[in-house]
C-alpha positions as CSV (number, residue, x, y, z in Angstrom):
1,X,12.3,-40.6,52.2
2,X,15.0,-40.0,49.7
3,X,15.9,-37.2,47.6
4,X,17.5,-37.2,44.2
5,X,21.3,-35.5,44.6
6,X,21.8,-32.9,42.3
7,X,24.6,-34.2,39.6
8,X,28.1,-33.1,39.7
9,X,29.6,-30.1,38.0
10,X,31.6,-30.9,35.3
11,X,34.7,-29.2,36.1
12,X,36.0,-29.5,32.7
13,X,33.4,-27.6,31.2
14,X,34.3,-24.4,31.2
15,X,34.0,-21.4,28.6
16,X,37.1,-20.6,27.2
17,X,38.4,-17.3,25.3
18,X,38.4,-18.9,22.2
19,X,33.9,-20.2,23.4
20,X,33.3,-16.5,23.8
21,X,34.9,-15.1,20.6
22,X,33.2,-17.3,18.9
23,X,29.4,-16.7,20.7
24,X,30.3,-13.1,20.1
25,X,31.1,-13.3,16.4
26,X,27.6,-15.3,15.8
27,X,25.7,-12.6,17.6
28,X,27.7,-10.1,15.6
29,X,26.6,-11.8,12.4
30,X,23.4,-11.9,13.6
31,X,23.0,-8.2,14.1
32,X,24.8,-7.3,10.9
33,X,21.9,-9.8,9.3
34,X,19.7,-7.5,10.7
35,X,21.6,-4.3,10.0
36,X,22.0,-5.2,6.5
37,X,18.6,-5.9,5.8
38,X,17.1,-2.6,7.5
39,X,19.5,-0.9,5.1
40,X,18.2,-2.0,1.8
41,X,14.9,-2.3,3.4
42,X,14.9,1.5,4.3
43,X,16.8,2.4,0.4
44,X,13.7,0.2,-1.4
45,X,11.1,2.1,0.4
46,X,12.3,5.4,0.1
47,X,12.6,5.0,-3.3
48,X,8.3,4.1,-3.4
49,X,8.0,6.8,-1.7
50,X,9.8,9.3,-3.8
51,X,8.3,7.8,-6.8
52,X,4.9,8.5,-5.6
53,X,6.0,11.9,-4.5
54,X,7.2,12.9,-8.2
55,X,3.9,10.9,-9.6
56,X,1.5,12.9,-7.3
57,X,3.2,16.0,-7.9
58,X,3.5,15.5,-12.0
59,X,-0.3,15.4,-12.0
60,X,-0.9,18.0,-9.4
61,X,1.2,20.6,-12.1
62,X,-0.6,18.8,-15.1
63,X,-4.0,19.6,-13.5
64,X,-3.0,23.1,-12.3
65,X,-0.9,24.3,-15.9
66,X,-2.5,27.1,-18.0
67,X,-4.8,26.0,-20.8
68,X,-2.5,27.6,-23.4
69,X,0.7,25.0,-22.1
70,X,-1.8,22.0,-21.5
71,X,-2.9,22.8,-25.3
72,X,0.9,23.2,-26.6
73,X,2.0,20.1,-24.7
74,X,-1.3,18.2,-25.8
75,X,-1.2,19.0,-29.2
76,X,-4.8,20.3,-29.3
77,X,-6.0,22.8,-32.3
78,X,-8.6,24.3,-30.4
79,X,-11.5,25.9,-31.7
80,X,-12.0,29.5,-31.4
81,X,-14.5,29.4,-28.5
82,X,-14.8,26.0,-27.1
83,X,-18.0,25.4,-24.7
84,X,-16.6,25.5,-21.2
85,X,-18.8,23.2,-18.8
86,X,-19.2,23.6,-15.3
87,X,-19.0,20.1,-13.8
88,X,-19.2,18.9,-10.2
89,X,-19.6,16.0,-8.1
90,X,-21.1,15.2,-4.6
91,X,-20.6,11.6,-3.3
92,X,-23.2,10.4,-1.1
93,X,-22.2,7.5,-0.2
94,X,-19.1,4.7,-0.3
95,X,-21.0,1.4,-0.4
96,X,-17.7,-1.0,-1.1
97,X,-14.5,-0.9,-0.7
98,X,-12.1,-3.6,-1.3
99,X,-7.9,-3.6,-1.0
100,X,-7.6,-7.3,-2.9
101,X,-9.7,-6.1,-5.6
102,X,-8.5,-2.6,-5.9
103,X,-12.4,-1.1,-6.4
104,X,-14.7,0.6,-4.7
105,X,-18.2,1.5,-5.2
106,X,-19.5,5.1,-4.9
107,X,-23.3,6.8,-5.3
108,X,-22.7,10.4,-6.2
109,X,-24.7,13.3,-8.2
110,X,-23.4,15.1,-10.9
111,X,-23.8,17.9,-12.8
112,X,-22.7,19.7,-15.6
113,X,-24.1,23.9,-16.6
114,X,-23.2,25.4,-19.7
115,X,-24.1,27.9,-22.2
116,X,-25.4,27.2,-25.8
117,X,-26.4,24.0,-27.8
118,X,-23.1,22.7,-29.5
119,X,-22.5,20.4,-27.0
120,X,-24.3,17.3,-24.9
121,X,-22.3,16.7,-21.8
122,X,-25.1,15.1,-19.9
123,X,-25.6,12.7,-22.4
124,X,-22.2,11.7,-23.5
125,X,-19.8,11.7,-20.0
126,X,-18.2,8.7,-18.9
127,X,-16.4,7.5,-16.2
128,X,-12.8,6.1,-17.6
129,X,-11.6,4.9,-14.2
130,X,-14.2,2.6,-13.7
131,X,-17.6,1.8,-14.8
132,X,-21.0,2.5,-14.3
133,X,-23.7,0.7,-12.7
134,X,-26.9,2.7,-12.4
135,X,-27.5,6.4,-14.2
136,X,-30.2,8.6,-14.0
137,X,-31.1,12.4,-15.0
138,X,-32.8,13.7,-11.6
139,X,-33.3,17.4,-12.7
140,X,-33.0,19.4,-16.2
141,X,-33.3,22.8,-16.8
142,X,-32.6,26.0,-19.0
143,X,-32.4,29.6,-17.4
144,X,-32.2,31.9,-20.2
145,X,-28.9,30.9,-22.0
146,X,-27.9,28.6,-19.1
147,X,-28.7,24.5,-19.1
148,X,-28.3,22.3,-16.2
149,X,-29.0,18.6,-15.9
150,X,-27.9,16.9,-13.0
151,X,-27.7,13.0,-13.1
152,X,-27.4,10.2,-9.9
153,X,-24.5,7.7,-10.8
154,X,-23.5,4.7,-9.3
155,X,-20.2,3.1,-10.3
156,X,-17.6,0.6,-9.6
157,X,-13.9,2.2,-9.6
158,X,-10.3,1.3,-9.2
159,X,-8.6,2.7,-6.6
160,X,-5.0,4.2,-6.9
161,X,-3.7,1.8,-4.1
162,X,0.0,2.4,-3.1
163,X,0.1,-1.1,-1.9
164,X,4.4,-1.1,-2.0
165,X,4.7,0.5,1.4
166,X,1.0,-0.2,2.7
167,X,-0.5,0.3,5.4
168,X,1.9,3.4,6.3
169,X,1.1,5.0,2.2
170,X,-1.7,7.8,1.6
171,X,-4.1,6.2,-1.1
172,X,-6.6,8.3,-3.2
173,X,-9.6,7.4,-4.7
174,X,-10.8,9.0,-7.6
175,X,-13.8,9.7,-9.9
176,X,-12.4,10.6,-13.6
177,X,-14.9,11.9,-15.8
178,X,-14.6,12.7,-19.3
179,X,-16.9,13.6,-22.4
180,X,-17.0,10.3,-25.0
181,X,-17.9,12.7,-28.1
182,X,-16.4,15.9,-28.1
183,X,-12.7,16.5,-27.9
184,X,-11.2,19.4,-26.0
185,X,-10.9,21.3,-29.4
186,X,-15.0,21.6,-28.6
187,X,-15.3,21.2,-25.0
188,X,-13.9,22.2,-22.2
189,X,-14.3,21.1,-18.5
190,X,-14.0,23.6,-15.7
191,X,-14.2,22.2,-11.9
192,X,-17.1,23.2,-9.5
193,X,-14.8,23.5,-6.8
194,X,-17.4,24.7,-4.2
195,X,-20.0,22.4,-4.0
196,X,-18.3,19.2,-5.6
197,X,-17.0,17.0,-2.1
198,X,-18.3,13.7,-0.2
199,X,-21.3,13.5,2.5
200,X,-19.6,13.2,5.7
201,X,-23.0,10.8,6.4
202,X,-21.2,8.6,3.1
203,X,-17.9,8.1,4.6
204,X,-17.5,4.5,6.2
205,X,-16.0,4.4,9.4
206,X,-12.6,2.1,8.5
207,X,-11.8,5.5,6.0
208,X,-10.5,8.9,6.7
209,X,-10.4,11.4,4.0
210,X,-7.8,13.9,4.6
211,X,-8.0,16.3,1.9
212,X,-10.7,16.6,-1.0
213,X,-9.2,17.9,-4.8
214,X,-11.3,18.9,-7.5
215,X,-8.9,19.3,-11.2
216,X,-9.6,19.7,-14.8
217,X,-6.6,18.1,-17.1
218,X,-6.0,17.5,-21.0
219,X,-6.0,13.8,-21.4
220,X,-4.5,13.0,-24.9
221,X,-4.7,9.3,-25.7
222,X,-1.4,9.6,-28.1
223,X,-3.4,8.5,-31.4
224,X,-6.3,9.8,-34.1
225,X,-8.1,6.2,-33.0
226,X,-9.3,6.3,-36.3
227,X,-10.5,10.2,-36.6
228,X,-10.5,11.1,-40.1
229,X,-11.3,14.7,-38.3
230,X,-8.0,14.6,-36.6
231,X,-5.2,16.1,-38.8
232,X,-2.4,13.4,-39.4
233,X,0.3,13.8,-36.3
234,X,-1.7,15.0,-34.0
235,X,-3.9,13.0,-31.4
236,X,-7.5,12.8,-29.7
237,X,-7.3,14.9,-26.5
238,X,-10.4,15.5,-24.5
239,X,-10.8,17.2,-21.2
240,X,-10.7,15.3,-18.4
241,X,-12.6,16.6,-14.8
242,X,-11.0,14.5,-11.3
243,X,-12.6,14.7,-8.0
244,X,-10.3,13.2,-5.8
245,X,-10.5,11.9,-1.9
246,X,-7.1,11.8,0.0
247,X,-6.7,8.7,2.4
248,X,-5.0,8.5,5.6
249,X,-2.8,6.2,6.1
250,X,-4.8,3.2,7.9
251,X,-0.9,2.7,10.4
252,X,0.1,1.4,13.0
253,X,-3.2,-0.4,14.2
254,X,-3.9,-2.2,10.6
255,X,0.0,-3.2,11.0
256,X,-0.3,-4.9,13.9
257,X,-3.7,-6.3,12.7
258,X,-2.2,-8.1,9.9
259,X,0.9,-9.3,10.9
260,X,-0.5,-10.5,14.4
261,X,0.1,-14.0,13.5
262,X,3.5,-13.8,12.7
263,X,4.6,-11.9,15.6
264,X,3.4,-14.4,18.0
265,X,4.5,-17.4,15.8
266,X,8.3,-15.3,16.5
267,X,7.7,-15.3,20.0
268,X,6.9,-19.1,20.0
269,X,10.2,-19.8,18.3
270,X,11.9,-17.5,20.6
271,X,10.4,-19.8,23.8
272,X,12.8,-22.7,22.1
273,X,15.8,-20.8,23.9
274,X,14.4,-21.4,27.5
275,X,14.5,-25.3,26.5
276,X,17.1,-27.2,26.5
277,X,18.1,-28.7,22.9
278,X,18.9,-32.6,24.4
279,X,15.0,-32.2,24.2
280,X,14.5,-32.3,20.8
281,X,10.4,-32.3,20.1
282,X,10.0,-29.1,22.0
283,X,12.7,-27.2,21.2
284,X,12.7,-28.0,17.4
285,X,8.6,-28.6,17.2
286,X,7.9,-24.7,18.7
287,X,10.4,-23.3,15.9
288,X,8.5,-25.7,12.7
289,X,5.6,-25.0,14.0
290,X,6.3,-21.0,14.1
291,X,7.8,-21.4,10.4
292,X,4.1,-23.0,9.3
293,X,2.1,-20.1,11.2
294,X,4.5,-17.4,9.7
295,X,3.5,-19.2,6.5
296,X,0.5,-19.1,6.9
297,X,0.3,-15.6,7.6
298,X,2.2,-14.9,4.4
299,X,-0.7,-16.5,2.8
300,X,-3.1,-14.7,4.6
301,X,-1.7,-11.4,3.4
302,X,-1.6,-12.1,-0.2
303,X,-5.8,-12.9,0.1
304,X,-6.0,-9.1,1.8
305,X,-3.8,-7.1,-0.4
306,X,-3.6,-6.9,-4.2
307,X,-0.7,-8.9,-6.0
308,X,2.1,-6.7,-7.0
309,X,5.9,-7.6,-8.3
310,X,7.4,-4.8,-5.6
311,X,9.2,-6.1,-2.9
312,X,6.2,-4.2,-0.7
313,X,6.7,-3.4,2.8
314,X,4.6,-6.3,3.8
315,X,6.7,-8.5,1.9
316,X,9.9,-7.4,3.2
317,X,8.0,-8.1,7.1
318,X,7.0,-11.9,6.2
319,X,10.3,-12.5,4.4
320,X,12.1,-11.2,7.8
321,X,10.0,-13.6,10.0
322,X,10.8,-16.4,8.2
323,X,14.3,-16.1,8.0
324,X,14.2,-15.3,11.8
325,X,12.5,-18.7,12.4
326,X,15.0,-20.4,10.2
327,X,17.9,-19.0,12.2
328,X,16.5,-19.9,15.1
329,X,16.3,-23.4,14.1
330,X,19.9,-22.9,12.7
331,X,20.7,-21.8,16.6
332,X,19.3,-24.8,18.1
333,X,21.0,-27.4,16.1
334,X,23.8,-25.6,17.2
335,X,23.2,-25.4,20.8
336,X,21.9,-29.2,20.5
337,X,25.7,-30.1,18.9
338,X,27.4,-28.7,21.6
339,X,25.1,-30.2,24.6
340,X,25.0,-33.3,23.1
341,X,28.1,-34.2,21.2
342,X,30.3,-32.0,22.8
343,X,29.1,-32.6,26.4
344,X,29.6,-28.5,27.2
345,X,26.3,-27.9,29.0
346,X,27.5,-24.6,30.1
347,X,28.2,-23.2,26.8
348,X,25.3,-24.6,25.3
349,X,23.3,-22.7,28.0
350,X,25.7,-19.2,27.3
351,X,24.7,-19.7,23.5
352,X,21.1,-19.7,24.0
353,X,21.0,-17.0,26.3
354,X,23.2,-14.6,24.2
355,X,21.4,-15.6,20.9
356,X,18.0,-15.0,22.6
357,X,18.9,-11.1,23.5
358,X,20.3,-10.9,20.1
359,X,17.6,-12.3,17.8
360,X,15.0,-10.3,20.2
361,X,16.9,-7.2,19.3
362,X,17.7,-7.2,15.7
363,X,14.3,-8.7,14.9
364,X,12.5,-5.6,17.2
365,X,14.5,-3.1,15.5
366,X,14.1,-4.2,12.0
367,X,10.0,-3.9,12.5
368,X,10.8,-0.5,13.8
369,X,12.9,1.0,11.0
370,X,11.2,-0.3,8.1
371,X,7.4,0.6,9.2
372,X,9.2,4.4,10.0
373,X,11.0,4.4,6.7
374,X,7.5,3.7,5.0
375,X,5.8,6.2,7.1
376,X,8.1,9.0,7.1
């Protein structure tokens, strides 16, 4: 029985000065690949979330101003004693709820209780946010000067989807309601803050409604549309009623959920390092076949979420990936130059090892700052 001799080292092959300057100047340039994109990664999404900070809060003093600056700034001429209206709304139940489509569908009750007979705001409200389905009057009544009618709605509705630094963003859905026929010159909304809300029995278990806002707000549409009533430079306002349902953010569970694929197709590619490059099918066939999954994982996000021209969180994750996998590629041609064509086992060996600790910790890091940037 005979046993195969291990071959000789190659005493020539050695790794110089010169071999590690230049290992360590390609891991450097690795890192600062990875530094540089965490910093205008972190910049973009800041900036989406200061944008949303200064929308949320422009409509949180809209809906709280005093009617005298809402009327100013609106250009209203109101009427001596417009018909206030209280109106509120009690969602029973979410039925649909769709991120690609931006909608969801909601049952609720509402209600409106006034005084007098100058206005119909059971028969003339409309939902400008979304449209609806089924409607029905349930109960109608007068107590001495008082009316009430109360009506079971069902509607399809947009959401307000923050989708630029999704899943980390707070979302809100909302139901907008506003009266078709009277303008707020006539009519004016004022919230049923105690018993509007949603029926913890209605709330599916993939949401989690944080906080529950009820707001009144002038909504003027910046023309007469047509109004001979209207005088000329002035514009049709009408009073506008919001119950809105704060999301939490769905985090780091739905993050890991969607971007699943491509995390493993990254490990895959970083399995070509333990290979050596003078075998070509393995080591090049694990990193084209990562670059496909991670393409196909791109795809599969774009079928989940809604299109938008941001450069989104999730966009900035995918993009990552696949430049990851294309480096990697970039790393074993490398590795397979010097192995083959250079005969410098050794340092082929070094190259992989070092590039395998580097790649692993840019590409960690990156998919730690940028989900924390979104978040925080």
């Amino acid at each position: 029985m005979t046993t195969e001799k291990p071959s000789p080292v190659d005493l020539n092959d050695k790794i110089t000065r010169k071999d590690y300057f230049l290992v360590i100047l390609w891991a450097l340039g690795i890192l600062l690949l990875y530094m540089i994109g965490s910093f205008i990664g972190t910049g973009i999404l800041r900036g989406y979330k200061e944008d949303t900070e200064k929308t949320r809060q422009a409509w949180i003093e809209s809906a709280t101003m005093d009617l005298e600056e809402k009327v100013a700034e609106s250009k209203v001429i109101p009427s001596k004693e417009p018909v206030e209206v209280a109106v509120g709304i009690r969602i029973n139940r979410i039925s649909t709820f769709s991120l690609r489509e931006s909608a969801w569908t909601a049952d609720f009750d509402i209600w409106f209780r006034w005084t007098g007979h100058k206005v119909k705001p059971g028969e003339n409200f409309q939902v400008v946010n979304g449209e609806i389905d089924h409607l029905e009057r349930e109960e109608a009544f007068t107590q001495g000067n008082v009316r009430y009618e109360r009506y079971n709605v069902r509607a399809s509705l947009a959401i307000n989807l923050d989708s630029s630094r999704f899943p980390f963003s707070d979302n809100g859905l909302t139901i907008q309601v506003e009266d078709g026929a009277d303008g707020a010159e006539n009519l004016r909304y004022v919230p049923d803050e105690k018993d509007s809300g949603i029926s913890s029995l209605g709330i599916p278990s993939s949401l989690k409604i944080t906080k529950t806002l009820t707001a009144v707000k002038l909504h003027g549409y910046k023309s007469r549309r047509g109004d001979p009533q209207i005088p000329e430079g002035r514009s049709d306002v009408h009073s506008r009623f919001v119950l809105a349902l704060i999301l939490a953010p769905p985090g780091a569970g739905l993050f890991i959920k969607l971007f699943q694929a491509l995390f493993a197709s990254i490990a895959i590619a970083f399995v070509a390092f333990f290979i050596k490059p003078i075998h070509v099918d393995p080591r090049f066939g694990l990193g084209i076949g990562a670059f496909f999954a991670a393409v196909g994982n791109n795809i599969y996000i774009g079928s989940v979420l809604p299109y938008s021209s941001q450069i989104s969180l999730a966009s900035m994750i995918n993009a990552i990936g696949l430049v990851t996998i294309f480096l990697t590629l970039v790393q074993s041609t490398i590795s397979l130059y010097v192995f083959d064509t250079k005969g410098r086992e050794r340092l082929s060996r070094f190259f992989d090892h070092v590039s395998f600790a580097v790649f692993l910790i840019g590409y960690l890091a990156i998919n730690l700052v940028l989900p924390i940037s979104a978040k925080l």
